[in-house]
C-alpha positions in Angstrom: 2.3 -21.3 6.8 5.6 -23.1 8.1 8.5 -21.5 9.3 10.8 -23.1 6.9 8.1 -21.5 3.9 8.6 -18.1 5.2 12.0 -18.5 5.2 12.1 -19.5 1.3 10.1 -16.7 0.2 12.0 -14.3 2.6 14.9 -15.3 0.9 13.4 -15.1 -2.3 11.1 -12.0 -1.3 10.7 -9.5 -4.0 10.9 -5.8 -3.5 7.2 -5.3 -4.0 6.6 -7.2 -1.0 8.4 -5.5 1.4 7.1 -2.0 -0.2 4.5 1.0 0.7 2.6 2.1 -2.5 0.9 5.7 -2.3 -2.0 6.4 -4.8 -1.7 9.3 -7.0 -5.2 10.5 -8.7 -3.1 12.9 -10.9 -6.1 15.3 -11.7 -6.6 16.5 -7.7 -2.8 16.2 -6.4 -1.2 19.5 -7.3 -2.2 21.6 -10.1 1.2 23.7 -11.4 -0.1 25.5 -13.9 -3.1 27.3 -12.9 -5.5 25.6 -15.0 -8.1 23.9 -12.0 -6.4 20.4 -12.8 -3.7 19.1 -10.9 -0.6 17.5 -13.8 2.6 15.9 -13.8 5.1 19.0 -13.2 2.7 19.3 -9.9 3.5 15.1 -8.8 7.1 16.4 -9.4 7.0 19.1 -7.2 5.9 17.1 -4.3 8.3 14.1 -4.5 10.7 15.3 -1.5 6.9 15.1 0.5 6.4 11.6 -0.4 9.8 10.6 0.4 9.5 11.9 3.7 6.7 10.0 4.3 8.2 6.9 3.0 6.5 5.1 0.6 8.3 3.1 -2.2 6.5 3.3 -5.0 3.7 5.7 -6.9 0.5 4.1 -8.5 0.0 6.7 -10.8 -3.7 6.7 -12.0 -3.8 7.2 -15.7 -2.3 10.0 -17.3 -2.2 9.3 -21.0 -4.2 11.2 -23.8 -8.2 10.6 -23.2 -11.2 12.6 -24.0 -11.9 12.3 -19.9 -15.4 10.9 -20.3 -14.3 8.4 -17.4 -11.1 10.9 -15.6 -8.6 9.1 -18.1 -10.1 5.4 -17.8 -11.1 6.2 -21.0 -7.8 6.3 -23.2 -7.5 7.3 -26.7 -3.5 7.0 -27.3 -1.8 4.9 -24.5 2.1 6.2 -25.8 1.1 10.0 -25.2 0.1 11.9 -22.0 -2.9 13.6 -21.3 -2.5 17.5 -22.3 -4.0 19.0 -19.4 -1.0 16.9 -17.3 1.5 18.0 -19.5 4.0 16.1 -22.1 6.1 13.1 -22.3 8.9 14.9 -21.3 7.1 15.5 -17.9 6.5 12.3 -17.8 10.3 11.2 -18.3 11.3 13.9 -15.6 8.8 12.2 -12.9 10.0 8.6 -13.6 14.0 10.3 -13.1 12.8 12.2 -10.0 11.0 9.4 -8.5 13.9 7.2 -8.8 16.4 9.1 -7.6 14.2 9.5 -4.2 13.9 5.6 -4.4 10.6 5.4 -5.8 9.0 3.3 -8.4 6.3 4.5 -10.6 3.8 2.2 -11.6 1.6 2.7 -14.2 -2.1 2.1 -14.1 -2.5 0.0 -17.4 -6.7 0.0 -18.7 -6.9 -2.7 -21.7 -10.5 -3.8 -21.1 -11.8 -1.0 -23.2 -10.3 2.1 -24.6 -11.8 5.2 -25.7 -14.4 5.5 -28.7 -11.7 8.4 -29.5 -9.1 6.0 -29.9 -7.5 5.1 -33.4 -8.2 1.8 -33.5 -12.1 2.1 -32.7 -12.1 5.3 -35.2 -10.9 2.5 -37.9 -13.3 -0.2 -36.7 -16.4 1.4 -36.8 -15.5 3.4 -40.4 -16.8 -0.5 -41.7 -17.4 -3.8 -41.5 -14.5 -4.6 -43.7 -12.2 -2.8 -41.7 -9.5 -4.6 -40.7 -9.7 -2.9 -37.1 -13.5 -4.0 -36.9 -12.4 -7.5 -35.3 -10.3 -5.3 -32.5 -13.9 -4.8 -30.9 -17.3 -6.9 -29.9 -19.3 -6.3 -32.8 -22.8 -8.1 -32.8 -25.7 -7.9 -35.1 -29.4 -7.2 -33.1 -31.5 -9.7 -32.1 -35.0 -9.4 -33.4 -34.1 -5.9 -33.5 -33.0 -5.6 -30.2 -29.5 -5.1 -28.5 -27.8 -9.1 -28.5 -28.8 -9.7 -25.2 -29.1 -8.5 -21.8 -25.6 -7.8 -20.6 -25.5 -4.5 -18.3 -23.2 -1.7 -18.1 -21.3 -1.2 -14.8 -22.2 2.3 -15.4 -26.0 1.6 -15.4 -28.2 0.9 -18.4 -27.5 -1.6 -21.6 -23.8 -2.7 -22.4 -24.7 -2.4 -25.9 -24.5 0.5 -27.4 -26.0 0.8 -31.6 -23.8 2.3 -34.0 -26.7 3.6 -36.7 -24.2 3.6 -39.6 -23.4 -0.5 -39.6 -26.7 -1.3 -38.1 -24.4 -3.7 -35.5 -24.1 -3.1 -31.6 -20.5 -3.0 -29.6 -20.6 -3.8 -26.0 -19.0 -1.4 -23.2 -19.0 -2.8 -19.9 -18.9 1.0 -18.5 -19.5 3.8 -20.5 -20.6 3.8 -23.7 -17.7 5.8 -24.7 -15.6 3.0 -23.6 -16.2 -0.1 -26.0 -14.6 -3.0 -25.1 -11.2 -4.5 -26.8 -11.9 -7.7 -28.4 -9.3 -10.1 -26.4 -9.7 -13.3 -28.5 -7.9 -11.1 -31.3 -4.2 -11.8 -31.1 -3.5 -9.3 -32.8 -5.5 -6.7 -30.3 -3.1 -8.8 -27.8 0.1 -8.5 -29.2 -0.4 -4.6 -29.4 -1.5 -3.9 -25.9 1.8 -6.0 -25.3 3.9 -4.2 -27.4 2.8 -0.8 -25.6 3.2 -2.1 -22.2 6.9 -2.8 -23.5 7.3 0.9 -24.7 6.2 2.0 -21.1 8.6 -1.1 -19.3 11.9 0.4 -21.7 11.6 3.8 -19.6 12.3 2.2 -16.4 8.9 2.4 -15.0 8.1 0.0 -11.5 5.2 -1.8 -13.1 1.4 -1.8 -13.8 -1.8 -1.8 -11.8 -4.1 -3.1 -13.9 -7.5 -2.0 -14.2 -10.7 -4.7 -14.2 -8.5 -7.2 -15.5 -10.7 -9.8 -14.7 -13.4 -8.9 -17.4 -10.5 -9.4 -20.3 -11.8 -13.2 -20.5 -15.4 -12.2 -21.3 -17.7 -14.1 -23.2 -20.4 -11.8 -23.5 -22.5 -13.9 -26.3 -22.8 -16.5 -22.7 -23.5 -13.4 -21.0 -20.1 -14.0 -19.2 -18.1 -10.9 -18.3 -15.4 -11.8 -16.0 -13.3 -14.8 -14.9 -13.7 -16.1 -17.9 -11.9 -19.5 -19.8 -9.1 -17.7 -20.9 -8.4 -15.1 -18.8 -5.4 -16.8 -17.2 -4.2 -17.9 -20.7 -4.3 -14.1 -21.5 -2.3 -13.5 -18.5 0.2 -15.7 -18.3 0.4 -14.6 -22.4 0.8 -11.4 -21.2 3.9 -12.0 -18.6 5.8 -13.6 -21.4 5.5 -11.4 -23.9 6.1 -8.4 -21.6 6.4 -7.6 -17.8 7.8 -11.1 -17.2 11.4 -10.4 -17.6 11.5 -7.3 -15.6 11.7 -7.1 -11.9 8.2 -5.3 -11.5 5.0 -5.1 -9.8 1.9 -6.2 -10.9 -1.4 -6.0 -9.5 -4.9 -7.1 -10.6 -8.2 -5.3 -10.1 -10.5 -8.3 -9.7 -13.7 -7.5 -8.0 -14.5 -10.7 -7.8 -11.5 -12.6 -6.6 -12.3 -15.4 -4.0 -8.5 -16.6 -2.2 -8.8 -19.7 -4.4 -9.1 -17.6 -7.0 -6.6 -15.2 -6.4 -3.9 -18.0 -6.2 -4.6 -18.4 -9.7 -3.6 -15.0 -10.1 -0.8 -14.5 -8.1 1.3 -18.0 -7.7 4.5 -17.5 -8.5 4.8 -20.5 -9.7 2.3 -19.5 -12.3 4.1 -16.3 -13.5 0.9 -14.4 -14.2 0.7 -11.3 -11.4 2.6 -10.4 -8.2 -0.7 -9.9 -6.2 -4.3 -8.9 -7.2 -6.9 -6.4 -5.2 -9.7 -8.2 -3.5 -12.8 -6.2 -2.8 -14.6 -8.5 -0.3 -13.9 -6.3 2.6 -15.1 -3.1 1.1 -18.5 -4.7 -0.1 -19.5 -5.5 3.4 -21.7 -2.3 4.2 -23.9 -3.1 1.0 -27.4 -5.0 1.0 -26.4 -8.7 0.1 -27.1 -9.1 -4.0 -28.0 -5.6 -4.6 -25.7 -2.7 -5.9 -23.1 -0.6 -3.1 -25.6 1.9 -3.5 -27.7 -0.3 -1.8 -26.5 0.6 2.0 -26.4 -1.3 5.5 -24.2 -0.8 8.0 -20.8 -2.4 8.7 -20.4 -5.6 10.8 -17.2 -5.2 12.7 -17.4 -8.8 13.3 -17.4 -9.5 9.6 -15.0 -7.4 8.5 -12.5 -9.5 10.8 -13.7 -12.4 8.8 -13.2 -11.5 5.7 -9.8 -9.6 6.5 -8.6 -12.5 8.3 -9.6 -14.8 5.3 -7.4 -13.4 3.2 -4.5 -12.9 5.8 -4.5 -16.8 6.1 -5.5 -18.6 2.9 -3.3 -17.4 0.5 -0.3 -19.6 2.2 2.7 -19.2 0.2 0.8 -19.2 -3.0 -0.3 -15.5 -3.0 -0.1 -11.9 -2.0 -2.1 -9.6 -0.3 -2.8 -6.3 -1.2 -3.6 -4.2 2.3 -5.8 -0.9 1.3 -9.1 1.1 2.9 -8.9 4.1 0.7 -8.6 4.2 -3.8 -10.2 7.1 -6.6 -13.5 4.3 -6.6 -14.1 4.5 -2.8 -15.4 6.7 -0.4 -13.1 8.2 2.6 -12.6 5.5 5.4 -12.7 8.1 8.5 -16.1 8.7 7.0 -17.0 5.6 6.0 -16.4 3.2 8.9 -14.6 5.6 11.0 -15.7 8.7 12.8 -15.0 11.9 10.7 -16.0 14.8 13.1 -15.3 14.4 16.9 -12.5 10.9 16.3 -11.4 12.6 13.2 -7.4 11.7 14.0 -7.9 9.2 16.4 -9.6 6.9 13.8 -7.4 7.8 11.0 -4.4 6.4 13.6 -7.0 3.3 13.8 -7.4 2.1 10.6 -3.9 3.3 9.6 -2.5 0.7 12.6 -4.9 -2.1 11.7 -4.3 -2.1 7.7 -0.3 -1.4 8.5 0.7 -4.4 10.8 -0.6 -7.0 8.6 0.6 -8.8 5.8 0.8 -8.0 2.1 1.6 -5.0 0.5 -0.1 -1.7 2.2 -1.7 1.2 -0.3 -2.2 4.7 1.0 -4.4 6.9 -1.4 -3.4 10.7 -1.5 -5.0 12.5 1.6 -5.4 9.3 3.7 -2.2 10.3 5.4 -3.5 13.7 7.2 -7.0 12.1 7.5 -9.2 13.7 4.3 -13.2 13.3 4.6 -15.8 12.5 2.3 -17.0 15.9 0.8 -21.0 15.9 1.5 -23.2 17.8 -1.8 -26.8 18.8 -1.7 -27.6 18.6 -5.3 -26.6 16.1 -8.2 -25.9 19.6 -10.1 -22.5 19.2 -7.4 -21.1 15.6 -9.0 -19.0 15.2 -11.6 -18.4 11.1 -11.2 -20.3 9.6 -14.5 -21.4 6.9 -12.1 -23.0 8.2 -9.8 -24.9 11.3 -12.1 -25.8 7.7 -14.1 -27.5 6.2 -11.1 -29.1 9.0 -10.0 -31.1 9.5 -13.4 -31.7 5.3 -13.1 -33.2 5.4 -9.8 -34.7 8.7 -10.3 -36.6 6.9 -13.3 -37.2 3.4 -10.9 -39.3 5.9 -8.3 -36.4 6.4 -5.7 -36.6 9.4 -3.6 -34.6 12.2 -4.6 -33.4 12.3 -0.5 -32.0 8.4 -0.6 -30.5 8.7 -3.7 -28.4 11.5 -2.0 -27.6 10.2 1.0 -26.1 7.0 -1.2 -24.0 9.2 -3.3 -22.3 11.1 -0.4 -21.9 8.2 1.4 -20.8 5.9 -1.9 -19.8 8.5 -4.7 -16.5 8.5 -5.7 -16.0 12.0 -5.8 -15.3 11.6 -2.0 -12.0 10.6 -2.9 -11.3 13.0 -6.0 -11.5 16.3 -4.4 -8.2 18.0 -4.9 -5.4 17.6 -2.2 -5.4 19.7 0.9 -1.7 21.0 1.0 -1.8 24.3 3.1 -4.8 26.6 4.7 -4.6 29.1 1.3 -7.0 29.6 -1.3 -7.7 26.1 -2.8 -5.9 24.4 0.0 -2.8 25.1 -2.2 -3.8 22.9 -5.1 -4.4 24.8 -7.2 -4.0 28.8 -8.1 -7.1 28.6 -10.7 -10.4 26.9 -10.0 -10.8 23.4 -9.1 -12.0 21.2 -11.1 -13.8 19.7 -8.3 -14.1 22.0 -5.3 -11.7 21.5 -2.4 -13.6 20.4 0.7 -14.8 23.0 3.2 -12.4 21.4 5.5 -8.8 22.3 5.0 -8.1 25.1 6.9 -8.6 22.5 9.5 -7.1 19.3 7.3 -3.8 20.0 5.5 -0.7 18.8 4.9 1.2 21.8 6.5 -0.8 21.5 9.7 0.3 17.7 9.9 3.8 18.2 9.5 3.7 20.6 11.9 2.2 18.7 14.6 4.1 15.6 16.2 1.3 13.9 17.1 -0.6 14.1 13.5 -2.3 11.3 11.4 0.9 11.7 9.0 3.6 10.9 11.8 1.6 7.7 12.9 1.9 7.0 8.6 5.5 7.7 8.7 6.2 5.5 11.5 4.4 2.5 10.2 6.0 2.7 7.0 9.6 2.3 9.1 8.8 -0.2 11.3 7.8 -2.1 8.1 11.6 -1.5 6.8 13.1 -2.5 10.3 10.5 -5.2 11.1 10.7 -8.5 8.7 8.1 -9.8 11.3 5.5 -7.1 9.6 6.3 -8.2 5.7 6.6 -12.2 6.9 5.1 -13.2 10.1 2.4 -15.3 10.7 -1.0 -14.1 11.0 -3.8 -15.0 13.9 -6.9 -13.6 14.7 -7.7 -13.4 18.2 -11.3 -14.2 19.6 -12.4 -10.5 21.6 -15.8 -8.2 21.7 -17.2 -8.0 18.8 -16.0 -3.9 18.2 -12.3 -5.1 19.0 -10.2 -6.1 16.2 -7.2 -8.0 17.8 -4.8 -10.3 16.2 -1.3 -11.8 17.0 1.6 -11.5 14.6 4.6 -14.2 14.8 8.1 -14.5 13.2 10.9 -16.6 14.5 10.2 -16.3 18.1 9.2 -12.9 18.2 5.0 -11.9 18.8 3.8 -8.6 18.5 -0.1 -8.8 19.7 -2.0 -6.0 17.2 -5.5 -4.4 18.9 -7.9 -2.0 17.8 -11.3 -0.2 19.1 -13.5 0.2 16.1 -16.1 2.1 17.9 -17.1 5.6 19.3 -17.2 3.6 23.0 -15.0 2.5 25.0 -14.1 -1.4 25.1 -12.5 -3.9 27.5 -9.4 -6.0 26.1 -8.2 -9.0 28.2 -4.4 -9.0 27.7 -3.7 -12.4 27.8 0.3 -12.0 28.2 2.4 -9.5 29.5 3.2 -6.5 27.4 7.0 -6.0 27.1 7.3 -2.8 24.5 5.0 -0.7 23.0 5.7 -0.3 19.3 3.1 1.9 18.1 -0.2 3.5 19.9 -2.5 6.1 19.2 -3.3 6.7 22.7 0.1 8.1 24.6 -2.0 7.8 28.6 -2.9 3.8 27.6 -1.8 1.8 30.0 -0.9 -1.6 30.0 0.0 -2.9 33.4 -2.9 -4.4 34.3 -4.5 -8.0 32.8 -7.3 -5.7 31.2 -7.1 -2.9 28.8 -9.9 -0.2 28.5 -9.6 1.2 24.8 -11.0 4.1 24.5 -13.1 5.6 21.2 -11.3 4.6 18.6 -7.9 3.4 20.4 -5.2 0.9 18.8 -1.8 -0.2 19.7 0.9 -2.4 19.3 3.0 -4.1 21.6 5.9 -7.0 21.6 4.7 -9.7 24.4 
């Protein structure tokens, strides 16, 4: 990108790209009621926390009234909160308490599907001649089958008979999920209206679930990126967020960078930025599910990160994240959880922090959470995963690999509650959890991080400032540089300045050739690295940052 580019969109930079957003999974953050389940007067409760450690704005996953068949993915009234995480008045109170710590709350918006609970799907499948049938895919069978052979994320057919019409609807997940019928403008103009009623109480935008499969075509068998999609989209920022000065971001799974300039252009007016999910497929057998495990290429993963830190140009935004509620811990995943606990929570926190786009934290990343390891499928609550084991159970897997899959893959890694202090429950929760806390936080916990100077959350903290004082960090130019294949080096560049970015992504130690002199050390994990010398030793896990 040219200089005189940056320069443009630094002067016509947008909040959201100079911002930190922290993940809330509302369910496992802080329970204030007793119940097991963690709710909104909890999130309030903990908003002096998060503005201490800086972030700007809240994804809040959802919170409105569901039957919880999917943890609220599934919603049955999108203008009314979930009862278990309290009222609308709650909900009021967070958005004012946020703000007046100087953080936005954005909204995690699911319109793919809703809820089989949901008015509108109660009215469409009461009869044909309904005039909410058409707000859903309705087919009739084919030679008494299900239309065709479209497949649920959530294993199995995505067509699911409803005995009564003698017609199938299709779910792309779970068949308590069916899919909203998008060609329908009037199914359109009422998911706009909604977003509206949400954008009226001041909220900081919308992350927007599997947005990508709103252009399906499933009678081609086509479920996302479809004709229309960007039609819908750029629809959708008229009639809504468009006139607001939000954040939106996409859930595309699978975005290429030409394909997220389509997205997020500005010149398009369709999203700020999207969520690309190349870099997090990369320990999974190539065409097979992320069940399907190998292990990570370092080399590859500075590919594909590098990719995407280059090829959007000024015609896209990145979005910068390891950790969300669909992903497993990165300190177990690619990191080392036991013996380099902190020192590769620092890593990945360093490497993610310095480059450019807009950085996401998910709850617990900060003071280094682990991946919770069960024994049994009794132990999992995530509808995915108890759906794959029965699947592959069924196919002739081994009980044992199907295990080791889940507790490496499952998605409750990231949903057990949040480790705030060494009491019962880790101080989430005064009841039972609705997930058990992991057997790790007398050890992992947000008290013993503030507490200690030198903790995964200080590193956090610090990033998150220099990304305030630092327009090199939100602007600069990105290169990767050409080092062992366990080193992850790169240069970043902004009106003279250079800040050279390095990283050990192993459990051994690695040689760096410093190919200019270091003048400042901005950031380290490693307080005894020294840097005098032409060649660096990093040891396990080491990263720094220094001006040269």
């Amino acid at each position: 990108m040219k200089q005189e580019t940056m320069g443009q969109m630094e002067q016509t930079g947008k909040w959201w790209q100079q911002a930190v957003v922290y993940q809330i999974y509302p369910r496992s953050f802080q329970d204030s009621d007793g119940d097991g389940i963690g709710d909104l007067q909890g999130i309030i409760s903990r908003i002096d926390y998060l503005k201490k450690l800086g972030i700007t704005a809240i994804w809040l996953s959802p919170v409105y009234k569901s039957p919880n068949d999917d943890n609220g993915y599934d919603i049955s009234d999108y203008q009314a909160i979930m009862d278990e995480f309290g009222t609308m008045v709650d909900m009021d109170l967070l958005i004012e308490k946020a703000a007046a710590a100087g953080i936005r709350l954005i909204m995690d918006l699911v319109v793919n599907h809703t809820s089989d609970e949901h008015r509108w799907f109660i009215e469409s499948s009461s009869s044909k001649e309904s005039p909410y049938r058409d707000y859903y895919i309705w087919r009739d069978p084919v030679a008494g089958e299900e239309p065709n052979g479209l497949r649920s994320i959530f294993s199995g057919s995505a067509w699911q008979l409803d005995e009564a019409s003698g017609q199938y609807y299709l779910h792309l997940f779970s068949k308590k999920q069916p899919d909203l019928n998008w060609e329908n403008p009037q199914v359109r103009k009422e998911i706009y209206d909604m977003m509206n009623f949400w954008l009226d109480k001041g909220i900081g935008g919308f992350r927007m679930d599997v947005i990508d499969l709103i252009g399906k075509q499933p009678d081609k068998g086509l479920t996302d990126n479809g004709p229309k999609l960007h039609d819908y989209l750029q629809e959708m920022n008229r009639a809504s967020f468009g006139s607001h000065d939000v954040m939106t971001v996409g859930e595309t799974w699978g975005a290429t960078p030409e394909i997220a300039k389509m997205y997020s252009d500005p010149a398009r007016q369709e999203l700020s930025m999207i969520f690309q999910f190349e870099h997090v497929t990369l320990d999974q057998q190539e065409g097979k599910e992320k069940w399907d495990l190998k292990p990570l290429a370092i080399a590859q993963l500075k590919e594909v990160l590098s990719k995407w830190q280059t090829s959007l140009g000024d015609q896209g935004w990145n979005s910068l994240f390891w950790n969300n509620h669909d992903l497993p811990r990165i300190i177990s995943r690619w990191g080392n959880d036991q013996k380099y606990r902190e020192q590769s929570g620092k890593m990945f926190a360093i490497l993610l922090h310095m480059m450019k786009g807009t950085p996401y934290i998910y709850q617990g990343e900060e003071i280094g959470m682990t991946n919770r390891p069960v024994q049994t499928i009794e132990e999992v609550q995530d509808i995915e995963s108890i759906n794959m084991y029965h699947e592959r159970r069924a196919a002739g897997f081994s009980e044992e690999d199907i295990m080791v899959s889940i507790n490496t893959k499952g998605r409750d890694n990231a949903r057990t509650p949040m480790q705030w202090d060494s009491s019962e429950n880790a101080g989430f929760t005064k009841g039972t959890p609705w997930l058990p806390v992991n057997d790790n936080y007398l050890e992992v916990n947000v008290e013993r991080a503030l507490a200690d100077p030198t903790s995964i959350f200080y590193t956090y903290q610090k990033l998150i400032q220099l990304r305030k004082e630092h327009p090199l960090i939100v602007w600069g130019e990105y290169e990767l540089i050409d080092t062992d294949k366990q080193v992850f080096a790169y240069y970043r560049r902004y009106k003279g300045e250079k800040w050279l970015v390095a990283a050990n992504m192993s459990d051994e130690p690695q040689e760096l050739e410093l190919r200019e002199k270091a003048k400042e050390v901005i950031i380290s994990n490693n307080s005894a690295l020294s840097l005098h010398s032409d060649k660096v030793i990093l040891q396990p896990y080491d990263a720094f940052v220094v001006r040269v």
